[in-house]
C-alpha positions as CSV (number, residue, x, y, z in Angstrom):
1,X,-45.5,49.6,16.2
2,X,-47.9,51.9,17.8
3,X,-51.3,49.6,18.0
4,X,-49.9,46.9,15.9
5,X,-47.9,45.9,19.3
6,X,-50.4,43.7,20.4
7,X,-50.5,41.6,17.1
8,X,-46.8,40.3,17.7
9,X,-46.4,36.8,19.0
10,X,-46.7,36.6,22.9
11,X,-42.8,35.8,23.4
12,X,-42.2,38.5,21.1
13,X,-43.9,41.0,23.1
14,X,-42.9,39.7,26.4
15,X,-38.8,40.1,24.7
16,X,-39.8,43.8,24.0
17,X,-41.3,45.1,27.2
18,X,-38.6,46.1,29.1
19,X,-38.1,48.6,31.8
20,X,-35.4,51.2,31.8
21,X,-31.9,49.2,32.5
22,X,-33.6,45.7,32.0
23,X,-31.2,43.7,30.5
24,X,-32.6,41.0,27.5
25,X,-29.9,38.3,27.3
26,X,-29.8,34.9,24.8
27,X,-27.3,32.3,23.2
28,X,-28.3,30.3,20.5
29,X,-26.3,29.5,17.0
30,X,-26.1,30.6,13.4
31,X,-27.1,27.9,11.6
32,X,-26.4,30.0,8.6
33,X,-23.3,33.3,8.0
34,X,-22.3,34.5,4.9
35,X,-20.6,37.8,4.1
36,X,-19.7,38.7,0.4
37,X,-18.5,39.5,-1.8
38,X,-15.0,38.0,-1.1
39,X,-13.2,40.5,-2.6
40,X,-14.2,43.3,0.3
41,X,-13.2,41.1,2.9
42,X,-10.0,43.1,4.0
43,X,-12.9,46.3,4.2
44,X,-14.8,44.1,6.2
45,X,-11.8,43.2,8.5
46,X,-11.4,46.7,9.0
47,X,-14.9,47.6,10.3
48,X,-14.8,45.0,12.2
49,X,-12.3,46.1,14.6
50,X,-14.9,49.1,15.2
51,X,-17.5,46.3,15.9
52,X,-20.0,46.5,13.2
53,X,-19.6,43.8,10.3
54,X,-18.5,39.8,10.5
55,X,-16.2,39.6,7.7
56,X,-16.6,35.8,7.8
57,X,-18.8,33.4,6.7
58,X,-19.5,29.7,8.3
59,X,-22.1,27.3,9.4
60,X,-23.5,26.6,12.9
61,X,-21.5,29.5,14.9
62,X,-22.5,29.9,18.4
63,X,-23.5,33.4,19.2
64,X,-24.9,35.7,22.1
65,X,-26.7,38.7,22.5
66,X,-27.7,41.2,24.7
67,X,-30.1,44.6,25.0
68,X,-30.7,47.2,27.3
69,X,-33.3,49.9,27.5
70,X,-30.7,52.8,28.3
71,X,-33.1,55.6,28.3
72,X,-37.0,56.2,27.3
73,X,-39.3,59.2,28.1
74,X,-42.2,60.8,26.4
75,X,-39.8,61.9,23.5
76,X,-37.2,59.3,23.3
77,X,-36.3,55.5,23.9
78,X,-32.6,54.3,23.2
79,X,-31.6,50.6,23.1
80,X,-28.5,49.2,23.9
81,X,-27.3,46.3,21.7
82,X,-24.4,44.0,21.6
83,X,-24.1,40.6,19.8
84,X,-20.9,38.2,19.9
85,X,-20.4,35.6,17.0
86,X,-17.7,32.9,18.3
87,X,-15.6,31.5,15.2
88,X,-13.4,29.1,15.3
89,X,-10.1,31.1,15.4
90,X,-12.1,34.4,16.0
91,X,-15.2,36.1,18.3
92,X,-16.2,39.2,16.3
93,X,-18.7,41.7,18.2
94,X,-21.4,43.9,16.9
95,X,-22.9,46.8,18.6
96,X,-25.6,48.7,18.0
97,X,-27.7,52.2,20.0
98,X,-31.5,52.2,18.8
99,X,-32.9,55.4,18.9
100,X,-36.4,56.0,18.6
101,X,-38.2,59.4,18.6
102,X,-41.5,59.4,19.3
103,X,-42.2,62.9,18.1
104,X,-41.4,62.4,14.4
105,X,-41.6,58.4,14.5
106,X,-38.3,58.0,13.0
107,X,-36.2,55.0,14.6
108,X,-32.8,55.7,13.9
109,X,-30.1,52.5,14.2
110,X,-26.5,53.4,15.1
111,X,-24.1,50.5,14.3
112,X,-20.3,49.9,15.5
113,X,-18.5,51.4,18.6
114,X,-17.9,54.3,17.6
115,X,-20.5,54.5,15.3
116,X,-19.9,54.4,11.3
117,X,-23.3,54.4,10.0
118,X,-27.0,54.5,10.7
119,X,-29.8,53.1,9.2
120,X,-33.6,54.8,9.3
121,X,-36.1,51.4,10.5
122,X,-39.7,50.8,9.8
123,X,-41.4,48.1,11.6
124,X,-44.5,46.0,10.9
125,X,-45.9,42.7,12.3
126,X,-46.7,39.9,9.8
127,X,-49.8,37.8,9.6
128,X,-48.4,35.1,11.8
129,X,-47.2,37.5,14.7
130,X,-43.5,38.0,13.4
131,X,-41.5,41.7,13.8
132,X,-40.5,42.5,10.6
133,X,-37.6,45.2,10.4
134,X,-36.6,46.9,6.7
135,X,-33.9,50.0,6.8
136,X,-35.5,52.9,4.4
137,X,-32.5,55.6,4.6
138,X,-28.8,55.3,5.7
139,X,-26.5,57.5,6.8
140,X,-22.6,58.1,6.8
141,X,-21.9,59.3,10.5
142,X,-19.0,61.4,10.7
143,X,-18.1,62.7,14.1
144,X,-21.5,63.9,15.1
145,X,-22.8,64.5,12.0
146,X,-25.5,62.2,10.2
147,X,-24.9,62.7,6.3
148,X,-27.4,60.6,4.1
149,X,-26.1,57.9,1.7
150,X,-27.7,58.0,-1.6
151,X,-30.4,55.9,-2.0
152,X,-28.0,54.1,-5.5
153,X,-25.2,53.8,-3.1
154,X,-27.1,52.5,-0.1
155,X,-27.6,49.2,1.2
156,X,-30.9,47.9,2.6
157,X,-31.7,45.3,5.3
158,X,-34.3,42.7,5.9
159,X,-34.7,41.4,9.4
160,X,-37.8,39.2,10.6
161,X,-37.8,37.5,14.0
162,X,-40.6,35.5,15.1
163,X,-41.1,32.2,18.0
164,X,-40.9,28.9,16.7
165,X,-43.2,27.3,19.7
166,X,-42.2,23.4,19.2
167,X,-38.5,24.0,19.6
168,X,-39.1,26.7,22.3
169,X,-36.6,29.1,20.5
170,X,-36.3,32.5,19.0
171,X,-35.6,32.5,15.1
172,X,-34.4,35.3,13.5
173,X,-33.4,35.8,9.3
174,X,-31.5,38.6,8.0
175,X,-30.4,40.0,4.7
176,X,-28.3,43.0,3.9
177,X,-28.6,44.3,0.0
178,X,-26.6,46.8,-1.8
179,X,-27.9,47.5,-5.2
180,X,-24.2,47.5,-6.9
181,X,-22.7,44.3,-5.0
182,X,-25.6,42.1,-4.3
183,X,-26.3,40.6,-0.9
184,X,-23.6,41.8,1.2
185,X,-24.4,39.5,4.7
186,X,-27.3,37.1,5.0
187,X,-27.9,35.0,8.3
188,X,-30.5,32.7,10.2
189,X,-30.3,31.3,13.4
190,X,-32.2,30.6,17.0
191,X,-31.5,31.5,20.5
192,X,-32.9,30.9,24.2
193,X,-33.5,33.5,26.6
194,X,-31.1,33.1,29.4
């Protein structure tokens, strides 16, 4: 975000300034989950034994989450994140390693454990202090290889997370697209530090 730091809302900013091995935890619920289409739900199934999709949908799903800075020096910062969904029958985890070079600006997000795929970020702050997220550029990762998805074949995601100050709770929206299947996973939700 460069300059455009300071314009995020104060809870915001006090969420992202951690030191190396601070640890960000929160619990808070998914109003809303919804992962389609219903047809790719045994795919879905599959990934998420490597934790990186919820192949279900469902209303009002307690979830945690949690974030580390692992690693940041003039060059490079890498994030550590892990997210639990508790359903009914089933708690599905999704992790995630941020990496972001400051040399070429590119923020590069590795999702599962191992990792299947990566999407490139770009960040900007709305007019009401919110941290918008949009993915420009995915890539299949295969072994240690990053191998780009065609931009007709890949999906994009929509994140914003902003402070709403009369309930005293994060809030954060996200949509996944694919240009053949439609919206593949859409969710909204709050959460509490802890």
């Amino acid at each position: 975000l460069d300059k455009d730091f300071k314009y995020l809302h104060p809870m915001l900013k006090e969420r992202y300034s951690l030191n190396v091995g601070e640890i960000f935890k929160a619990e808070g619920v998914m109003e809303m989950m919804q992962t389609k289409p219903s047809y790719l739900k045994p795919f879905y199934t599959i990934l998420s034994k490597l934790k990186f999709i919820v192949p279900e949908s469902g209303q009002n799903i307690p979830f945690d989450l949690e974030y580390t800075l692992t690693h940041c020096d003039e060059k490079t910062a890498i994030f550590k994140w892990v997210r639990k969904f508790y359903f009914p029958h089933e708690t599905y985890e999704f992790h995630t390693r941020m990496v972001v070079d400051f040399e070429t600006g590119v923020v590069k997000d590795y999702m599962g454990a191992p990792a299947v795929v990566n999407s490139h970020l770009q960040f900007n702050v709305t007019k009401d202090g919110e941290l918008m997220t949009r993915s420009t550029a995915v890539d299949a990762v295969i072994g240690n290889q990053d191998i780009k998805v065609p931009a007709a074949l890949a999906p994009s995601a929509l994140v914003l997370e902003g402070y709403d100050e009369q309930s005293k709770h994060y809030t954060i929206h996200l949509s996944i697209y694919h240009p053949l299947l439609g919206t593949m996973m859409s969710y909204a939700g709050k959460f509490c530090a802890l």
